[in-house]
C-alpha positions as CSV (number, residue, x, y, z in Angstrom):
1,X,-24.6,15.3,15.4
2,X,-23.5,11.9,16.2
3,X,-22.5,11.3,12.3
4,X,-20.4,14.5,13.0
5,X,-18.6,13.3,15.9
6,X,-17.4,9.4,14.3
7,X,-16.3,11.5,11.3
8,X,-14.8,13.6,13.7
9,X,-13.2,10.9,15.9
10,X,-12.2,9.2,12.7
11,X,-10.1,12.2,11.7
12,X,-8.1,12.7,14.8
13,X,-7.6,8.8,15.4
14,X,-6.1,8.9,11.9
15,X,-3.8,11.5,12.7
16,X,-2.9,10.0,15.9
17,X,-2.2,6.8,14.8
18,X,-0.7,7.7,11.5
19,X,2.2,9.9,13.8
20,X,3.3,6.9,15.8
21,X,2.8,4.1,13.3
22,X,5.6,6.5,11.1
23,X,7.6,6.8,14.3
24,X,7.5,3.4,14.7
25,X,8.2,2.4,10.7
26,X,11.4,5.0,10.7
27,X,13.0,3.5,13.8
28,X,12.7,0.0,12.5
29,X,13.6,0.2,9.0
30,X,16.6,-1.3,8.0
31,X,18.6,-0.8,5.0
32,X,16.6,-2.8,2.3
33,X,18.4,-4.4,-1.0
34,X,17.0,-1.5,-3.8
35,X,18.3,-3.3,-6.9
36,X,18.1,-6.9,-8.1
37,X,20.7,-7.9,-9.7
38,X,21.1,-11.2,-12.5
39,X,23.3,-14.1,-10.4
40,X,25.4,-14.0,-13.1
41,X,26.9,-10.6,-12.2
42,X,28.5,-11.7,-9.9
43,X,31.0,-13.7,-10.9
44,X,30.6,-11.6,-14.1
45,X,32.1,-8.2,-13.7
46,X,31.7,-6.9,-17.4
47,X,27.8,-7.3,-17.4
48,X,26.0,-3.7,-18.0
49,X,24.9,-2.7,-14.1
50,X,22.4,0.2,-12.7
51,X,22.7,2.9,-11.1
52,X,21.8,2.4,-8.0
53,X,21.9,6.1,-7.0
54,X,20.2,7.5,-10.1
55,X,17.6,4.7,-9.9
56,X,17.0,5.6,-6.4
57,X,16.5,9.0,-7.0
58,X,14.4,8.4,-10.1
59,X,11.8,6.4,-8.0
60,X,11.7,9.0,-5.6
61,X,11.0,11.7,-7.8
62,X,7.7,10.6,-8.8
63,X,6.3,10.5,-5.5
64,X,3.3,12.9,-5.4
65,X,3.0,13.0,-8.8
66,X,-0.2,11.6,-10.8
67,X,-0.3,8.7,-12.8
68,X,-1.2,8.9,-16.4
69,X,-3.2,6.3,-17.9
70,X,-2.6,3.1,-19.8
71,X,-4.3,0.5,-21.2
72,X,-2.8,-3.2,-20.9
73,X,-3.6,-6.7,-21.2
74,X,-4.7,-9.1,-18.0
75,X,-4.1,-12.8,-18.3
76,X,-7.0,-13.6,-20.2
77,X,-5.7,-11.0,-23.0
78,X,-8.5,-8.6,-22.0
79,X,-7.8,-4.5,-21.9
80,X,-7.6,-3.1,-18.6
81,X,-7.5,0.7,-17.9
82,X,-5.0,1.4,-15.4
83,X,-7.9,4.4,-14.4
84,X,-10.3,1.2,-13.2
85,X,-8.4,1.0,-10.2
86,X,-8.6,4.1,-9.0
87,X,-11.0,4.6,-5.9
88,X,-8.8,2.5,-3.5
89,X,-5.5,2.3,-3.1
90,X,-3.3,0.4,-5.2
91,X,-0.1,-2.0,-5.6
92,X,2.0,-1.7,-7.9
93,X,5.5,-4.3,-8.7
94,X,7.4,-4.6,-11.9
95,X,8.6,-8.3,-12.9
96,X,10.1,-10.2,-15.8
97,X,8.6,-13.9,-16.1
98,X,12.4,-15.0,-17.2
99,X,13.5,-14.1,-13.7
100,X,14.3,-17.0,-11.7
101,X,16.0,-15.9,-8.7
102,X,14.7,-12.5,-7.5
103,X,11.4,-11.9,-9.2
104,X,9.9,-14.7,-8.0
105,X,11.6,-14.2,-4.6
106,X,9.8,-10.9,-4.4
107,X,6.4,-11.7,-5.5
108,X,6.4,-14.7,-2.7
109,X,7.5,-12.2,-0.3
110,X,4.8,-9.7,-1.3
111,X,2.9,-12.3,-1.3
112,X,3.1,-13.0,2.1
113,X,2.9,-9.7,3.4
114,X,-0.4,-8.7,1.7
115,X,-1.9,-12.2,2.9
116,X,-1.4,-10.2,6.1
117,X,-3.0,-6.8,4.9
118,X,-5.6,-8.6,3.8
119,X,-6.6,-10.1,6.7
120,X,-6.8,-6.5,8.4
121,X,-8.0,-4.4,5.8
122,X,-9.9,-6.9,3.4
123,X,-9.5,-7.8,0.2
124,X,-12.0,-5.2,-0.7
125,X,-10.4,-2.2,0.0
126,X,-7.4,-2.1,-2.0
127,X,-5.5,-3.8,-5.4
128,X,-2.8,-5.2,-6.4
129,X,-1.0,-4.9,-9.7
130,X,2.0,-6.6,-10.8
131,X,3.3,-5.5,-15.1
132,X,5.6,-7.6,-16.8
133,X,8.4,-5.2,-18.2
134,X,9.9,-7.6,-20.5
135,X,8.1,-7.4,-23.7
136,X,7.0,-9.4,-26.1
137,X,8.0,-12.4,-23.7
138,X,5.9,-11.4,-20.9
139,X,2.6,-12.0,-22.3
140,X,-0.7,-12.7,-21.0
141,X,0.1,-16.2,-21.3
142,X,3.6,-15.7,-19.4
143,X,1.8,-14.0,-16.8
144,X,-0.9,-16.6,-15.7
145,X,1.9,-19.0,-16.1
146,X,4.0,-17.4,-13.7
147,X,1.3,-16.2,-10.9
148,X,0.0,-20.1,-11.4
149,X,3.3,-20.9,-11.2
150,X,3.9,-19.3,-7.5
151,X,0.3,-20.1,-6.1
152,X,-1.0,-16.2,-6.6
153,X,-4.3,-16.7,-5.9
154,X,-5.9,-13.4,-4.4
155,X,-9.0,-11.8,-5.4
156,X,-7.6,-8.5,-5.8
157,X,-3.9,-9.3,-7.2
158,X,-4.1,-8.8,-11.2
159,X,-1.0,-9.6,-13.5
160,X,-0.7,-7.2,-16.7
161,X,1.1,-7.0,-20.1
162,X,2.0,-4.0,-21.4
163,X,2.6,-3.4,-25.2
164,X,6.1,-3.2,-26.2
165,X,6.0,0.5,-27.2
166,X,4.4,2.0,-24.2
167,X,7.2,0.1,-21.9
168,X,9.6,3.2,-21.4
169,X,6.8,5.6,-20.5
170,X,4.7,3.5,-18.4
171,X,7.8,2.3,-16.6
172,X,9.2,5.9,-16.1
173,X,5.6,7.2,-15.1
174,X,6.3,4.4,-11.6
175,X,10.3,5.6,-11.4
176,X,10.8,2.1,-12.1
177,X,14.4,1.7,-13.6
178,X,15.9,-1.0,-15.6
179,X,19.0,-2.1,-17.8
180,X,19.5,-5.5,-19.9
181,X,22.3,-7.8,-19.1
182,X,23.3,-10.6,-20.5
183,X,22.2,-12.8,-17.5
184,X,18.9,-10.8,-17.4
185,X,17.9,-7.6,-16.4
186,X,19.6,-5.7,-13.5
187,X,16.5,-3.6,-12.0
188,X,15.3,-1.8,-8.9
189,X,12.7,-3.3,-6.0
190,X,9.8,-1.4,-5.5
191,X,6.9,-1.7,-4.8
192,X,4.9,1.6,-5.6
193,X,1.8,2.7,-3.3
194,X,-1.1,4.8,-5.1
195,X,-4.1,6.3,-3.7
196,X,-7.0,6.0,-4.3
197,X,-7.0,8.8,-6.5
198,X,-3.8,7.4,-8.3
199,X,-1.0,9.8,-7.2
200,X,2.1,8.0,-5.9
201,X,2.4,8.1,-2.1
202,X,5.0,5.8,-1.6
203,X,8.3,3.8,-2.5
204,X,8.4,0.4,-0.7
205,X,12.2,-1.2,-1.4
206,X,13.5,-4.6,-1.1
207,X,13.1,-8.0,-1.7
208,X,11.2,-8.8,1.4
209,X,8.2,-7.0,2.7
210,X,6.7,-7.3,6.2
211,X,2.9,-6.4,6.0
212,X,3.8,-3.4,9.0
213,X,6.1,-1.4,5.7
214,X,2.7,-2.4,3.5
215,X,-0.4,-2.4,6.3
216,X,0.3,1.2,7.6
217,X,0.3,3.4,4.5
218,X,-2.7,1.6,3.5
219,X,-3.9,1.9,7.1
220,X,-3.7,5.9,6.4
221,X,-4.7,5.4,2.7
222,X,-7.9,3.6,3.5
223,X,-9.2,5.4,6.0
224,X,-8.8,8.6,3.8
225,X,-10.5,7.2,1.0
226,X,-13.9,9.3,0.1
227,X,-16.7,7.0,1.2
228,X,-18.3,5.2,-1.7
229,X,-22.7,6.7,-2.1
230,X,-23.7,3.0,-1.6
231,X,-21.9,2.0,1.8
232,X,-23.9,3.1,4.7
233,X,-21.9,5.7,6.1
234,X,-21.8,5.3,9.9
235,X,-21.0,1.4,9.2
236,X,-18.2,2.5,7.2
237,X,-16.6,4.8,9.4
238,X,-16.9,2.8,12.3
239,X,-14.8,-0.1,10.1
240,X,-12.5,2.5,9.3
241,X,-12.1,3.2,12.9
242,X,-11.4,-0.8,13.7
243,X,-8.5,-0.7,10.8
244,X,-7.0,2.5,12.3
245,X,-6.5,0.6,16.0
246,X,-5.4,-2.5,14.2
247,X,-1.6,-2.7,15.6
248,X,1.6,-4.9,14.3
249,X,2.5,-7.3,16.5
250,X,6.0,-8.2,15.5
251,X,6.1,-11.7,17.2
252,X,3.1,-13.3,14.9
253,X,4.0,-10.8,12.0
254,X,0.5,-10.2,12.1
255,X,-2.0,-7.0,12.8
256,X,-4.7,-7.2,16.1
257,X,-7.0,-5.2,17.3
258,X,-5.8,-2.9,19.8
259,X,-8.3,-3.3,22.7
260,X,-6.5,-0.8,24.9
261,X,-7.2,2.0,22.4
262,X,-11.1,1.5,22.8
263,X,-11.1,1.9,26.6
264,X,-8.9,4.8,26.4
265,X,-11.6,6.7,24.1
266,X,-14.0,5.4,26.0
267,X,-12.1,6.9,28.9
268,X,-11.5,10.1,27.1
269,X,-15.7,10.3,26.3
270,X,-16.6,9.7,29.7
271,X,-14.1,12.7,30.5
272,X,-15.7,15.1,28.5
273,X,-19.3,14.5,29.4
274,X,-18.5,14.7,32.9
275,X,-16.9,17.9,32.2
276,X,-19.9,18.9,30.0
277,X,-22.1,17.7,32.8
278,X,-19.9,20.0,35.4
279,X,-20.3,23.3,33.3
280,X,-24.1,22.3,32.7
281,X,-24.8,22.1,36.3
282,X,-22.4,25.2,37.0
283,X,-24.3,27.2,35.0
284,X,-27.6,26.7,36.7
285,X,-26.7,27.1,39.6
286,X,-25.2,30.6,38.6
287,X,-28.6,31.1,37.0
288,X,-30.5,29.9,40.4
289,X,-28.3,31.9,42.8
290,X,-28.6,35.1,40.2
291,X,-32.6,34.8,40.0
């Protein structure tokens, strides 16, 4: 009965939480910068640009969909399955080691952001993913040399090499559009959020990232997740609950527990068995005055 209840109590706190934390996210979003584009467009006005529009639109059309499976190359040149990650919810940028200006930019940023998320969620409970789209160059090698390079360091952040030939369909599978310049590669920003079931949810855009755009789909993502046979159950959901009345608090840039949301359930409980108690005692006296 009691399991009943937390899974209960997990459910609606999810749905409560979920509601405002999206109110919240739409009202603040501003307007972020989609596409990345080489410095040398700009001074450059022949260079071959993207569609901003038609990338857009590409990267949204994949959301909900499934992701099919691939097989690349982490930084030690061993395979990885794409399908491994699946059971929590994943991360997902495209970069090009070449990149000097925005790539790096971005991964720093999302760097900083998930440092956040991982302080609220743990590093357990989701991954991160970032591909190299530029092949041959961005190699295994590239890779560590760029993630050493910018001080990733993170447990659960892996950098992957796809081969050359399965570029256009892995990169299409994400909605991830591209062209090649002659200063670069003029590309979208996205970051793409998977479940833990690997369907896209999500389009994050920009070159910045504050861990609220990250933390609260993951928030909702997380607490969703099927509960794996080997966590003890009760534990678990009562961790999920902590995560679900972790708030954003916009002047550390950081999430806290949300103390105020415990005394309100605990209002809400003491409610309802008083009300219980009410009926209970209602009842028998009916009974009494009847017999």
């Amino acid at each position: 009965m009691f399991l009943h209840f937390l899974r209960v109590l997990t459910v609606g706190s999810l749905i409560c939480c979920g509601f405002f934390a999206s109110w919240s996210h739409a009202s603040t979003d501003t307007a972020p910068k989609v596409t990345a584009r080489p410095l040398g467009s700009v001074v450059d006005t022949t260079l071959t640009v993207l569609d901003e529009k038609a990338a857009l639109e590409r990267s949204q059309n994949v959301i909900g969909q499934q992701l099919d499976d691939f097989v690349l190359l982490d930084r030690q040149g061993r395979q990885v399955s794409l399908s491994q990650f699946k059971g929590k919810p994943l991360l997902v940028s495209f970069i090009y080691t070449a990149c000097f200006q925005v790539c790096p930019t971005t991964t720093r940023n999302l760097q900083k952001a998930v440092e956040g998320t991982v302080v609220t969620l743990g590093p357990e409970r989701f991954n991160i993913i970032s591909i190299g789209f530029n092949q041959p160059f961005d190699s295994p090698d590239a890779m560590k040399s760029f993630s050493r390079q910018y001080g990733i360091h993170l447990p659960n952040w892996e950098f992957l090499s796809p081969p050359t030939a399965m570029v256009a369909k892995l990169t299409g599978n994400f909605g991830f559009s591209y062209v090649a310049t002659v200063a670069g590669f003029d590309h979208i920003n996205q970051v793409t959020i998977i479940d833990s079931d690997g369907k896209i949810v999500r389009q994050v855009y920009g070159e910045t990232f504050t861990a609220e755009a990250l933390v609260e789909p993951l928030k909702t993502l997380v607490a969703g997740a099927p509960i794996p046979p080997q966590v003890n159950t009760i534990e678990e959901l009562v961790e999920r609950f902590r995560i679900l009345c972790s708030v954003y608090d916009p002047v550390t840039g950081k999430y806290r527990t949300n103390y105020a949301v415990y005394f309100e359930i605990a209002g809400a409980l003491t409610f309802l068995a008083w009300l219980a108690w009410y009926f209970w005692q209602d009842r028998r006296h009916r009974k009494a005055k009847s017999g």
